[in-house]
N, C-alpha and C positions, 0 to 999 in steps of 0.2 A: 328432469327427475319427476316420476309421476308422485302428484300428492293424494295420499290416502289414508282413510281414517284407519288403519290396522286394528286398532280396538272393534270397528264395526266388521274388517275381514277376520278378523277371528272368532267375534260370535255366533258371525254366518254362519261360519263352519264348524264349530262346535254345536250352534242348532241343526246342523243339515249332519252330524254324525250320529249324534243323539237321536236322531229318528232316523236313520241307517240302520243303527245297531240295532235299535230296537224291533223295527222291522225284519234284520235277521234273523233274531231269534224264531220267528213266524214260517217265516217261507223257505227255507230247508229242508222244516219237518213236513210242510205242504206236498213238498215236491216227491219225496223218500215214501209220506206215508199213504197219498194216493195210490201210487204203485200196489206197493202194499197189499191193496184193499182190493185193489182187482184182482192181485195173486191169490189170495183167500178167497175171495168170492168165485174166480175158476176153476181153482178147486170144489168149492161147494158145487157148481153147477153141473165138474165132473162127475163128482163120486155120489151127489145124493146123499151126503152125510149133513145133517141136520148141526153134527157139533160144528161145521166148517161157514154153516154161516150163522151159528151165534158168533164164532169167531170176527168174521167177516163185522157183523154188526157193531161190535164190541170197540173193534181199531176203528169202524167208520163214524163211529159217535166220536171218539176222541179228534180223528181228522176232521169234523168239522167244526169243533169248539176252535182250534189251532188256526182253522184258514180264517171265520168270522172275524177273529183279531187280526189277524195278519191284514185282510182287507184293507181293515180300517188305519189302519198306522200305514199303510203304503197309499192312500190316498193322500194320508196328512205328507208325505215326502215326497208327492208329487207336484202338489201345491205350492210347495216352497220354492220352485222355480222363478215360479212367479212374484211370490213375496219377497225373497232375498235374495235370485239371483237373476234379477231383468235385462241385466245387461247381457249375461251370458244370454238369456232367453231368446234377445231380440236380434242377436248376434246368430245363434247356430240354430232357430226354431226352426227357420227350412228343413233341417237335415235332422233333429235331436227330436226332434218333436213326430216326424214320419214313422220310425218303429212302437213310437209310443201310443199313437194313432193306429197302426196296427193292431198293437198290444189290445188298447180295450176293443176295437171295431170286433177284432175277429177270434182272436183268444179267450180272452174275458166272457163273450157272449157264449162260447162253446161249452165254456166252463156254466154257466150261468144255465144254458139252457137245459144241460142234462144231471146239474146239481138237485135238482129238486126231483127228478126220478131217482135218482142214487137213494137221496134221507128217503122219501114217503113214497116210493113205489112199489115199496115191497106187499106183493098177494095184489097188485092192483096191474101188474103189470107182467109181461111172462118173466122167467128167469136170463132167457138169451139177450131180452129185448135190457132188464135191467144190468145183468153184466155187459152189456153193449155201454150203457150210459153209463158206469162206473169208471171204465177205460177209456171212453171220450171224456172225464174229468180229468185224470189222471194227464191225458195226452194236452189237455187244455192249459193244465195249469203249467205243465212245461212247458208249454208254446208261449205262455204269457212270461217264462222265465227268459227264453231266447229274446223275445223285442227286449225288453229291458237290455239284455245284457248287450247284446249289439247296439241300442242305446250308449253304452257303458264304454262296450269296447271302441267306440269311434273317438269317443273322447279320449283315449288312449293312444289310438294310432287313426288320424284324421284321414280317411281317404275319400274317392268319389264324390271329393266338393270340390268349387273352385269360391275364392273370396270375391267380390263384387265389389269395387274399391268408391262407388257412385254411392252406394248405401252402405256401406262398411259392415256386409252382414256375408257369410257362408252359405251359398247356395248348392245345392245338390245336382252334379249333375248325373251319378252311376248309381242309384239306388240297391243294383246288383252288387256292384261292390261295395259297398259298404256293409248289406248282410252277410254276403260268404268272405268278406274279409279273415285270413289265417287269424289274427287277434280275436274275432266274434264267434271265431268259431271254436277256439282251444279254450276261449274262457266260458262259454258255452257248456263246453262238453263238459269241463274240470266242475263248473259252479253244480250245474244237474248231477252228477255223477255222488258229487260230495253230497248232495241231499239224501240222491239214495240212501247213501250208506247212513247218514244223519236218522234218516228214517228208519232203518234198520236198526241202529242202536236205542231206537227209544223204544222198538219192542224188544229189543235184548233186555232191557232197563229194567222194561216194568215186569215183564215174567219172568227174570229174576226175583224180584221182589216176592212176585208170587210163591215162588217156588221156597224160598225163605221161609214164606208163615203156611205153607203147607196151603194153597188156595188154589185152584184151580187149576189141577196139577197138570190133569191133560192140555188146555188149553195153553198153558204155559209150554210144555215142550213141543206141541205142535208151531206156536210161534214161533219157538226159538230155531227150529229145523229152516223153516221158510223164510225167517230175516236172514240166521247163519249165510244161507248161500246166496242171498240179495246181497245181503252186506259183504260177505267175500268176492264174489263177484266185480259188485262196485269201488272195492277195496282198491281190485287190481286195477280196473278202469282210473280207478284217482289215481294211481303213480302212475301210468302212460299218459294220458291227458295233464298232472300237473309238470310231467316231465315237456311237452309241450308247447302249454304254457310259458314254461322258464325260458326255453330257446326265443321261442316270440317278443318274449321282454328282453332278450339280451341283442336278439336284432333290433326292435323300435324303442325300445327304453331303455338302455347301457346305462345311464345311471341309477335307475333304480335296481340294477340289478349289482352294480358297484354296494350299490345304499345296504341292499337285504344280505352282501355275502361283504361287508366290512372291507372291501376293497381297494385301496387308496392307491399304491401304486398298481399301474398294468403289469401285470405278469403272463410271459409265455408258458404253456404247462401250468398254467394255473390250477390249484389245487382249491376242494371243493370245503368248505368248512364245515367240521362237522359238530363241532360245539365250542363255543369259546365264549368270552367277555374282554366288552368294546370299552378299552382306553375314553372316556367322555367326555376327555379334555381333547383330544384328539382333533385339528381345526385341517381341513383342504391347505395344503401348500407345505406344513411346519413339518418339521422333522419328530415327531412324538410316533410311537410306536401307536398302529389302532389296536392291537388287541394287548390285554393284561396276561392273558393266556389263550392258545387255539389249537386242536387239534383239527389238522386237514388231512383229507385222502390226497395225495397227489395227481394232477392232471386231470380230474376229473371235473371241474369247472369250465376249463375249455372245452372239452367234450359235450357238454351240456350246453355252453353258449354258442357252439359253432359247428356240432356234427363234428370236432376235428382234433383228435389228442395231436400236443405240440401250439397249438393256435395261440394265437394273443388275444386276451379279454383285456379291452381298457380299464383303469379305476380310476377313481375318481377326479382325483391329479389331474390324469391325462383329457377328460371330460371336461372337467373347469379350463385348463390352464391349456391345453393341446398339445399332440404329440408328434411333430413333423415323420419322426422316426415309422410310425405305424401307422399315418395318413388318417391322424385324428383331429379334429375340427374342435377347438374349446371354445367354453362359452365364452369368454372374451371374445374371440372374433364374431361370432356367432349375435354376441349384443352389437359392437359395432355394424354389423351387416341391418340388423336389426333394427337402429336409430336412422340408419337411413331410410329404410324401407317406412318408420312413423315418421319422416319426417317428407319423404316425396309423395304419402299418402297425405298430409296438412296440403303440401303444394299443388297435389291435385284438386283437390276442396275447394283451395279457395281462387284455383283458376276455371275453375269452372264454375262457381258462382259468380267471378269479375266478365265469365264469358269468353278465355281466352285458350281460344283450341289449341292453338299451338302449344304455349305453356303447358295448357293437361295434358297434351300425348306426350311433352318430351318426362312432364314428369311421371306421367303414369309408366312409360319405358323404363325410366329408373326404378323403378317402384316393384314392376315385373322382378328385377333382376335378384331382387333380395324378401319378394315376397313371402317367401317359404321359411323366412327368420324373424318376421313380422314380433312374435310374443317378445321374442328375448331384448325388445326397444325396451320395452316396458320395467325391464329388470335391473336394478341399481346396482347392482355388483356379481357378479363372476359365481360367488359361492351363494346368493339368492337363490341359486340353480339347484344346489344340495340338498334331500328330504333328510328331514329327523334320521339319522343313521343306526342310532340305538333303536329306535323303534322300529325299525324297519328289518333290523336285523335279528333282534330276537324274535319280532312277532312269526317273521319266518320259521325262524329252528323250529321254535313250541309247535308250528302248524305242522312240520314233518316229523320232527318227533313222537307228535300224539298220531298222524297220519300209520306211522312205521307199527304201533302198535294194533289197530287196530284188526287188521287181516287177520293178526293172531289170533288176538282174542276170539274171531268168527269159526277159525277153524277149531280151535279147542273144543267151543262151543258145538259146533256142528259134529264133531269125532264123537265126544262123549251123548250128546241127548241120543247119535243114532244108534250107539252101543248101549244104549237103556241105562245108563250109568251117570249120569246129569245130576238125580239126586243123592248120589252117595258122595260127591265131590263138593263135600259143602265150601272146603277153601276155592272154589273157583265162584261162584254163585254170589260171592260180596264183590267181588271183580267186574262182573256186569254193573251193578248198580249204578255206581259213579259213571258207568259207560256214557250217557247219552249227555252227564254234565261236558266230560271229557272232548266230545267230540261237538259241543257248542263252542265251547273254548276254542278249539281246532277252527271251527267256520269265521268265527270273529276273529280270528288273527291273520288268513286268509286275507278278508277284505281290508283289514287293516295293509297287508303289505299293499294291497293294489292299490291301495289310493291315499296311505301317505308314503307310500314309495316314489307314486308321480306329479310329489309336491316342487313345487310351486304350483304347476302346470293344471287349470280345470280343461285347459284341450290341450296337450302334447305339443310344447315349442311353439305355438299360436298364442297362447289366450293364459295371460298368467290368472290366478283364483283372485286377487285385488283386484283386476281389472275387469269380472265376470260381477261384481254385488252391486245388490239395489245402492242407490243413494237415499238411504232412510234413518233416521235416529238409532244411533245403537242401544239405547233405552230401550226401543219399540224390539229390537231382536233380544234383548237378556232376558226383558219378561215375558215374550210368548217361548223362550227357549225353560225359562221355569214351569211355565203355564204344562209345555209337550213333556218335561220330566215326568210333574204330576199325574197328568192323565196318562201317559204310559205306563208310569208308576202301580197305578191301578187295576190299569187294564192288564198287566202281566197277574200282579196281584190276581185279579178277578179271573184269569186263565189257571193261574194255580190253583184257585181255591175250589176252581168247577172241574177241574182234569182230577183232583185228587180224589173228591168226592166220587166221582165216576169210575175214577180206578178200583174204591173201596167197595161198589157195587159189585163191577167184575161182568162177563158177560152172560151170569145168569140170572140179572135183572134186563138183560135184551130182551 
């Protein structure tokens, strides 16, 4: 049994979500509102209308108060690798560490170098030359979103490495695969996509508002015209791409998709949930019903995990415990497989430090044979394997629930501003406002399913999160996890207090 301070793995990772979340809040609006900015600045550059790029200037002030924060809180979470998770660090840095080395070499700089033409170029520089560099940000700051996420996505679904059992670290050997992995790619498209639309709503948001106290009437419904069909657009794009997504996780991560859709026993025709509450006494294996109440669509869960109405989706049960019947693998065997593979990895160690070739090849042979269950040695029990299921499963609903609204609300929005009729609909116009809180909510429950959905696991069936953290006082992690509250604290603080002021301006102080 591995020994480990749990107190110290769980303040790890209540400081590594704490600066997750807080970072999210930043980099969605990044990604949605740069776009944005070049759509309005194309236009100006079309038409020659003089309102299109105070407009233009107006959203680019705000997008850059939002990214300067953003920065700075994704610096401090990239840090923390090093701080509190060294094991994992020194474990997967070949391969986790290369996108991320992309990330700042070649994204970050692209971003960097044509951010400073974007804010003070204007009258210093032509118009094509500055809408050129507006849209090199834009494209930059997604490219800096893709390394991460393929960062992200590998630890989801490990591929294009092999493990090195001489140093006990994951070496790289497909760099290709690893980026156009199906995983890097569907969370990719879904995570960008969701920005858009993110960034869409925050100018729904605010020219709502405006439009409220009667301020800046035109500018308001020229926004609202040009987020409408960004945001509808990307509306659609987020149900194809999280549709995507779902299939990906129901082929490399079956349990967390057991976890998000409350699934306990496998069902053929499995039926898709479409709102319910989860029994949370409910344990792997007992007879207690999981939900208190559920309504499902029929068949449509298998269809979603397999391309195939009629198919069998395993649940949780079947995951834990295995299901000969459907030629499922539970994690009982899966740990026994696994205790051997840590335990012919010890035998090879330390015949190769006694010097005795023979002994390392036969036990490295063994070791081969059950390599690919390596994590699950590590795991004390069968249902260790199971993520928070309450949490996994509503965080999902609220994200597609508030997801299903949203397209609506763009098209409303875009029907009425184009029929001139926007300000006579005063009941629609309080309905934006909460827009862009709404669809923060939606982005934070998102990454909530992704990644307490693939708990235990900091790499997918390798590498359980206890056996990824520094060995350091868990003292040292609760106060710099108070320390990151505070100064986040503030810094969100000090982004509200300069975004509102700035809103209250409006774009006839540009």
């Amino acid at each position: 049994m591995l020994d480990v301070d749990l107190s110290l793995v769980n303040w790890s990772r209540a400081q590594f979500a704490l600066t997750a979340m807080y970072h999210w809040i930043f980099v969605p609006l990044t990604l949605g509102l740069s776009f944005l900015c070049a759509m309005f600045e194309s236009i100006f550059v079309r038409t020659g209308n003089e309102k299109w790029k105070a407009i233009t200037r107006f959203w680019m002030t705000l997008f850059g108060i939002n990214f300067a924060i953003g920065v700075a809180t994704g610096i401090i979470l990239e840090f923390q690798f090093g701080t509190n998770w060294s094991n994992y660090s020194w474990m997967v840095g070949d391969i986790f560490g290369a996108p991320l080395a992309v990330e700042g070499i070649f994204a970050f700089f692209l971003e960097a170098t044509f951010f400073a033409v974007m804010f003070f170029g204007w009258n210093r520089v032509s118009k094509s030359f500055h809408l050129f560099s507006t849209w090199m940000v834009a494209i930059g700051s997604n490219l800096s979103a893709l390394w991460i996420l393929v960062a992200n996505a590998w630890m989801q679904n490990p591929v294009g490495m092999a493990f090195n059992p001489e140093t006990a670290r994951f070496e790289m050997e497909n760099f290709w695969a690893v980026l156009f992995s199906p995983v890097a790619m569907s969370k990719f498209t879904h995570t960008t996509s969701s920005g858009f639309l993110l960034g869409s709503l925050f100018v729904l948001t605010i020219s709502c508002w405006y439009l409220l106290k009667g301020r800046h009437v035109e500018m308001a419904k020229k926004s609202i015209v040009v987020a409408s069909v960004f945001g509808l657009l990307s509306s659609i794009f987020v149900a194809f791409t999280g549709d995507e997504a779902a299939f990906e996780v129901a082929q490399k991560q079956p349990m967390k998709l057991a976890a998000f859709e409350g699934l306990y026993k496998g069902e053929t025709n499995a039926g898709l949930v479409a709102m319910g509450m989860i029994n949370g006494d409910k344990k792997p294996g007992d007879s207690q019903q999981p939900f208190l109440f559920e309504l499902k669509a029929p068949g449509l869960l298998s269809l979603l995990a397999n391309r195939k109405t009629g198919s069998f989706v395993p649940g949780i049960d079947d995951l834990v415990y295995g299901n000969k019947e459907h030629n499922v693998m539970g994690v009982t065997e899966k740990m026994s497989k696994g205790k051997l593979a840590v335990a012919d990895l010890t035998a090879f160690k330390q015949a190769r430090k006694a010097k005795d070739v023979v002994a390392a090849q036969a036990a490295l042979t063994r070791f081969n044979t059950n390599k690919e269950y390596l994590g699950y040695g590590y795991l004390n029990s069968p249902e260790e394997a199971v993520p928070p299921v309450s949490t996994a499963f509503y965080s999902f609903h609220i994200m597609v629930i508030l997801g299903s609204i949203f397209p609506v609300l763009f098209l409303a929005f875009l029907f009425l501003t184009i029929k001139g009729k926007i300000t006579e609909q005063r009941w629609l116009l309080p309905l934006g406002v909460p827009a862009f809180f709404l669809g923060l909510i939606a982005q934070q429950m998102g990454w909530v399913v992704a990644e307490v959905g693939r708990q235990p696991w900091a790499i997918q069936g390798l590498m359980p999160v206890k056996v990824a953290t520094t060995n350091i006082a868990v003292g040292h992690v609760q106060a710099t996890f108070f320390m990151f509250l505070a100064v986040f604290t503030l810094l969100l603080i000090a982004e509200i207090k300069i975004m509102l002021k700035q809103i209250s301006i409006g774009p006839e102080g540009m």
